[in-house]
C-alpha positions in Angstrom: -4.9 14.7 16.7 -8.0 15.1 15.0 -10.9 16.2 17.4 -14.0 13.5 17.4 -17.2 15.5 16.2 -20.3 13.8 16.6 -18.4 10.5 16.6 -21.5 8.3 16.6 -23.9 11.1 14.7 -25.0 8.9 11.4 -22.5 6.3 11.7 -25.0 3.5 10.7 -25.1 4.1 7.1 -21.6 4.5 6.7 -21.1 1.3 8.4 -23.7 -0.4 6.3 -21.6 1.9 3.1 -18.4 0.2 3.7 -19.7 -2.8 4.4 -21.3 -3.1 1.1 -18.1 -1.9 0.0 -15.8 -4.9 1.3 -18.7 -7.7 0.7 -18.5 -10.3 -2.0 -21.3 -9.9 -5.0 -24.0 -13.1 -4.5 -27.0 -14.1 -6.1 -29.6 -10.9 -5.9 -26.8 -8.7 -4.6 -25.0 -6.1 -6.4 -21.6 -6.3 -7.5 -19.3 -5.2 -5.0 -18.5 -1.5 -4.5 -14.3 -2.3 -4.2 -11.8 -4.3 -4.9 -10.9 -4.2 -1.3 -9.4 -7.0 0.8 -11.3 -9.9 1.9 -10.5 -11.0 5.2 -9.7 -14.7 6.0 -7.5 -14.6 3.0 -4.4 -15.2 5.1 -4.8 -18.6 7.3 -3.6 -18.9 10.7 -0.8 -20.6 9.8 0.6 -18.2 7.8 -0.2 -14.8 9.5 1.5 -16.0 12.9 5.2 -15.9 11.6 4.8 -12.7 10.7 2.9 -11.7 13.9 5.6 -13.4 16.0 8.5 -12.1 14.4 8.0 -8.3 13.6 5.1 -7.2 16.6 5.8 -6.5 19.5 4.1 -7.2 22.4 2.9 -3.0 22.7 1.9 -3.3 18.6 4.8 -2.2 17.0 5.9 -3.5 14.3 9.5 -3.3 13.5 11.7 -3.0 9.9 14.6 -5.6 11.0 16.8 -4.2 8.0 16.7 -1.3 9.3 17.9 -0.7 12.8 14.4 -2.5 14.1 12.5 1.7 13.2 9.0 1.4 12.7 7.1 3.4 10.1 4.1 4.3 9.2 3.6 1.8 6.4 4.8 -0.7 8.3 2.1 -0.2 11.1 -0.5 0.0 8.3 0.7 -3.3 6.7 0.4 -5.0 10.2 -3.3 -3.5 10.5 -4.3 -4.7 6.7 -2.4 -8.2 7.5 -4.3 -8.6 10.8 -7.8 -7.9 9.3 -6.8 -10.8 6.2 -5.8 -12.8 8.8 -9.0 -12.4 11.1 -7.0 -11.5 14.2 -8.8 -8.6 16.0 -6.1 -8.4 19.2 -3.3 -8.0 17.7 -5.2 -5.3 15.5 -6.0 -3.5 18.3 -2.3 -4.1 19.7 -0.6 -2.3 16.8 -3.9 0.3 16.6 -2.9 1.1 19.6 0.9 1.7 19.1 -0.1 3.4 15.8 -2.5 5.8 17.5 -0.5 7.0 20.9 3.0 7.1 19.2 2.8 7.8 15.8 -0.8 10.1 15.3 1.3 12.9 16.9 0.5 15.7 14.1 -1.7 18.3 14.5 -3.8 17.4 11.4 -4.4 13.6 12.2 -1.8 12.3 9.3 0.6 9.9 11.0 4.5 10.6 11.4 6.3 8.6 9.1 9.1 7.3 11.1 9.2 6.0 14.8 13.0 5.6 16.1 13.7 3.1 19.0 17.3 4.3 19.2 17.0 7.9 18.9 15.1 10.6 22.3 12.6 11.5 21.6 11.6 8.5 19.3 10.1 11.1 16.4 12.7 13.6 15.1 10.5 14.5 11.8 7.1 14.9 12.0 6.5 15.2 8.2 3.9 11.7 6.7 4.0 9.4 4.4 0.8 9.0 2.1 1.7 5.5 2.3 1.5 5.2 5.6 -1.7 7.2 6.0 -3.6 5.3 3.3 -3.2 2.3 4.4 -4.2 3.1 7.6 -7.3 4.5 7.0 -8.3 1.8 5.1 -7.6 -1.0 7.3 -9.5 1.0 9.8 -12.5 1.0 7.6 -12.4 -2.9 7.1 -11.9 -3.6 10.8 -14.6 -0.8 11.4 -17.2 -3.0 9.3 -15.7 -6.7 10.2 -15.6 -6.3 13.9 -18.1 -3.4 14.0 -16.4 -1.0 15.7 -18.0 2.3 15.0 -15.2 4.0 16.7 -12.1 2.4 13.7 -14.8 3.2 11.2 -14.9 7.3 12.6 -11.0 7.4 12.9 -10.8 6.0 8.9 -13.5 8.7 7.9 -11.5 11.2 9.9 -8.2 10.2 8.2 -9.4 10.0 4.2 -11.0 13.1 4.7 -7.5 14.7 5.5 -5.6 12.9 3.2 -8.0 14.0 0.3 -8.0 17.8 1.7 -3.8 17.8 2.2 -2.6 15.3 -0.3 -4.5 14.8 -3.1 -3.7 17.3 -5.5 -4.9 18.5 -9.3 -1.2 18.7 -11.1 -1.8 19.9 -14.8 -4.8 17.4 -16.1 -3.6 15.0 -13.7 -5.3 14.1 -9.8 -1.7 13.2 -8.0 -1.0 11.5 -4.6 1.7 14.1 -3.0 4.5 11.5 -1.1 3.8 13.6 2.0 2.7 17.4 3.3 6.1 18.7 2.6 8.7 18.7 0.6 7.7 16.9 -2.6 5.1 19.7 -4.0 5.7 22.1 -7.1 6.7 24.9 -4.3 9.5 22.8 -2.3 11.5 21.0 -4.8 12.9 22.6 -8.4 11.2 19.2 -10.2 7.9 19.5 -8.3 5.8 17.9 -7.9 7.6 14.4 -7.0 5.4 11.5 -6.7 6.2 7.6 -6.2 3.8 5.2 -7.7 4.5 2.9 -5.3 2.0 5.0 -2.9 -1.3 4.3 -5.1 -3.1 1.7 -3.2 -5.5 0.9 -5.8 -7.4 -1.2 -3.6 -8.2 1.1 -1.1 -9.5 3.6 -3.3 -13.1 3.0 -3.6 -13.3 2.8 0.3 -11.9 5.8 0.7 -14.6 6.9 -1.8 -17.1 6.0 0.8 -15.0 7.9 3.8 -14.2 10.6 2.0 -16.4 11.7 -1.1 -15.5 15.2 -1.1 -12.4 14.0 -3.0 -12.4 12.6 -6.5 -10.8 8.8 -5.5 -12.1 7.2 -8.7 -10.2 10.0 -10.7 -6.8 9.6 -8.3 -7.0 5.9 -9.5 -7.1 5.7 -13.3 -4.7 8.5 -13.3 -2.3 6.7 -11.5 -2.4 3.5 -13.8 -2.0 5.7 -16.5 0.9 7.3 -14.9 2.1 3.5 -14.9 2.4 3.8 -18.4 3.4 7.2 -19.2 6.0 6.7 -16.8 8.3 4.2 -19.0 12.0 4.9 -19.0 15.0 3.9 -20.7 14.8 0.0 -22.2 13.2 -1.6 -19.3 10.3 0.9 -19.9 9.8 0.8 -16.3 8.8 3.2 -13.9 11.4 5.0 -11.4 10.9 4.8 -7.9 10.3 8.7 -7.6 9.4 10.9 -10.9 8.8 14.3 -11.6 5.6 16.0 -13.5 7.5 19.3 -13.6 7.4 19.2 -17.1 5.5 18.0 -20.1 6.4 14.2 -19.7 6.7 11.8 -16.4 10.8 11.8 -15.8 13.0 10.4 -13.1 13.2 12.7 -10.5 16.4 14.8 -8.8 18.7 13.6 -6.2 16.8 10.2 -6.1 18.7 7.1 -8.2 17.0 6.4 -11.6 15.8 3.1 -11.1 13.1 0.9 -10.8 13.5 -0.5 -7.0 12.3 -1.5 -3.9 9.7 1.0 -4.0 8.4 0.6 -7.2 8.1 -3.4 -7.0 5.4 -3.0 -5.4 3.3 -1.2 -8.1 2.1 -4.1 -10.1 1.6 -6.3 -6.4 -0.7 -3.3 -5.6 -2.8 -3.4 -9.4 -3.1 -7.4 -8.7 -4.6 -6.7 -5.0 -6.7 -4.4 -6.8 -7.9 -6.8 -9.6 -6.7 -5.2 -12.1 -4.9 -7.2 -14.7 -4.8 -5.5 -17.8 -1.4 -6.6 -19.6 -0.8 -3.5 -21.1 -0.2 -2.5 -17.5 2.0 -5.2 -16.2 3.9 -7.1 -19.0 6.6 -4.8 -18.9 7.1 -5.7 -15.3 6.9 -9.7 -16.2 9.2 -9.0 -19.2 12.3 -7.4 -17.0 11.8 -9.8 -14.6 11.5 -12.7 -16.2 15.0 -11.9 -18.1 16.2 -12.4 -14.3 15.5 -16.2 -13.7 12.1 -15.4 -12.9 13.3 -12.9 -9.6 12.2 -9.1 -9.4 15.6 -6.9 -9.4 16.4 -3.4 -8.9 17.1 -1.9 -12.4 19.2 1.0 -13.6 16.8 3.4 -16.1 19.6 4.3 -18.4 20.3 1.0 -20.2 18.0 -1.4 -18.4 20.7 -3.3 -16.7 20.3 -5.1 -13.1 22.0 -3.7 -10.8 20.9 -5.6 -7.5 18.7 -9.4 -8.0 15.9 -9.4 -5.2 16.2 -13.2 -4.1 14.5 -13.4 -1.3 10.9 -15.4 -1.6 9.1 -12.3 -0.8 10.2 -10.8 -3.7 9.7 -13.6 -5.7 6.1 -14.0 -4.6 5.6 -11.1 -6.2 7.0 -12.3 -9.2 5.1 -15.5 -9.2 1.4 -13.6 -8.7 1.9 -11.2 -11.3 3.1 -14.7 -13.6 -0.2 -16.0 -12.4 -2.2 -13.0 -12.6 -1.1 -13.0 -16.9 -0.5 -16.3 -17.7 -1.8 -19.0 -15.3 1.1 -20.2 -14.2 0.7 -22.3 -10.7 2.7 -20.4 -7.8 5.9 -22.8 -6.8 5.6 -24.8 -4.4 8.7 -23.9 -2.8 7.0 -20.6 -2.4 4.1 -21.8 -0.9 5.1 -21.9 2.9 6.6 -18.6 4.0 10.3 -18.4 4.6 10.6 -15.4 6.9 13.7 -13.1 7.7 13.4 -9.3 6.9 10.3 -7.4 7.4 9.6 -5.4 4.3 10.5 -9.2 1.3 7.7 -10.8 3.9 5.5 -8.2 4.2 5.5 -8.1 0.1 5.2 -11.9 0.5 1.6 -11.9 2.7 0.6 -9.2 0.3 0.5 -10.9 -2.6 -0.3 -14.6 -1.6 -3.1 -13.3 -0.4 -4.0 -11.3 -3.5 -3.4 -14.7 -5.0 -6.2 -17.0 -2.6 -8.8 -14.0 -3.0 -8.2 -13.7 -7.0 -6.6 -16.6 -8.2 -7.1 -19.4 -6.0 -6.4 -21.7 -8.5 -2.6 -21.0 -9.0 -2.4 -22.3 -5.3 
């Protein structure tokens, strides 16, 4: 765990920093630092289904698909969904669980994977950047929302070892590493590995404010334009997990060469982020739209579906991105969540909120 120095030592500015950061340009105001999230973009109505069905009541949240583990990203999705939702207790519920049971490394990152079958519950005590970004950056938002100096410290704390452990300078290139270990230039014979899917653009330019001793801005644009170096086969879309060993972005060892589950969430994560530059994300509205209009897992090689992603979660997805380019109103059948497994409607509150912040009027 990360020791707290000087916890309260200066903390007003960077409160009134972030705050500026997550607040809404007005008339003699400037224009927002971020793109961050807005809370209240998620109604009651909506957040509680979620709530209900994947936290507990000690602020876990649990991956139903997957032998009910939790993760890292998973707790940071419940923080970021709480905060859009306005619900400060069950914040502090999974906070909680996020802070006694998975903040168990020496360096303040959290583990990546919480096991309710398996004693002890954490067998691998490696991160996830995911994970660790996201909640950082909720913590900042509910640090400024609620004003809580004490989330607004712990956010600091966390960016700041992020930057120092996982932000690295690969070639001309400012990379997210997956996690500590195992994905860098000295563990793996394609190394450095990195999944696109990790960039939260959104979060960025708060973690600018916690952390400015790392370059964030640089991080961001070269990860969009690792989205398009990163174009493979006829689909030209990214793989879930590519190499920079060499001279070109290339699908990376022992991983399948496909665009998947992770790497759905790449253009959901430019749209949170406002960025909606079509050179970015047709290619992703051109595969998918050759599948009735559904996200699927891809094979790289010859572009062919190997798996459609039906659920409405993923088709959210789908529909903000067809919103985001061209307009298009977002179904009403997909209006109302329909929820069964945790990670299609976690994608699902993800992007209709994007979609009520950025482009209300598709709703």
């Amino acid at each position: 765990m990360i020791r707290r120095r000087h916890a309260l030592r200066g903390i007003a500015p960077f409160l009134a920093a972030i705050a500026m950061a997550v607040m809404p340009a007005g008339p003699g105001r400037a224009a927002p630092l971020s793109q961050s999230a807005r809370p209240g973009t998620l109604t009651t109505r909506q957040w509680l289904p979620w709530r209900d069905r994947f936290v507990t009541l000690d602020g876990r949240v649990v991956d139903n698909a997957n032998k009910n583990v939790s993760h890292s990203e998973g707790q940071g999705y419940g923080l970021l969904l709480a905060v859009l939702a306005e619900d400060r207790e069950a914040f502090t519920r999974i906070w909680t669980f996020t802070r006694s049971e998975l903040l168990l490394r020496d360096d303040g990152l959290a583990v990546w994977r919480w096991d309710p079958n398996s004693n002890p519950h954490v067998a691998d005590i490696n991160d996830a950047s995911d994970g660790d970004v996201l909640i950082a950056y909720s913590l900042a938002l509910a640090g400024s929302f609620w004003k809580v100096p004490a989330w607004s410290e712990m956010a600091r704390e966390m960016a700041t070892v992020i930057g120092e452990k996982l932000v690295r300078r690969v070639g001309d290139r400012t990379v997210l590493l997956p996690g500590v270990e195992g994905f860098g230039a000295e563990d793996r014979s394609d190394g450095p590995v990195v999944n696109l899917s990790y960039w939260i653009f959104e979060a960025m330019p708060v973690l600018a404010h916690l952390a400015p001793g790392t370059n964030w801005d640089e991080l961001s644009a070269d990860g969009r334009s690792l989205v398009e170096e990163a174009r493979f086969g006829p689909s030209k879309l990214p793989a879930d997990w590519i190499s920079l060993r060499g001279a070109k972005p290339a699908p990376a060892i022992g991983f399948n060469a496909q665009f998947g589950y992770d790497a759905i969430r790449i253009p959901l994560y430019l749209l949170r982020a406002g960025i909606t530059d079509k050179g970015l994300l047709a290619p992703f509205s051109r595969a998918w739209e050759q599948e009735d209009g559904a996200p699927a897992v891809i094979a790289l090689a010859d572009g062919r579906a190997i798996e459609a992603l039906n659920d409405p979660g993923y088709r959210m997805v789908a529909a903000a991105l067809r919103c985001a380019l061209d307009h298009r109103p977002i179904p009403a059948s997909l209006r109302e969540p329909t929820l069964d497994l945790y990670y299609p409607s976690t994608l699902y509150l993800l992007a209709l909120s994007a979609v009520a912040q950025r482009f209300p009027e598709c709703l």
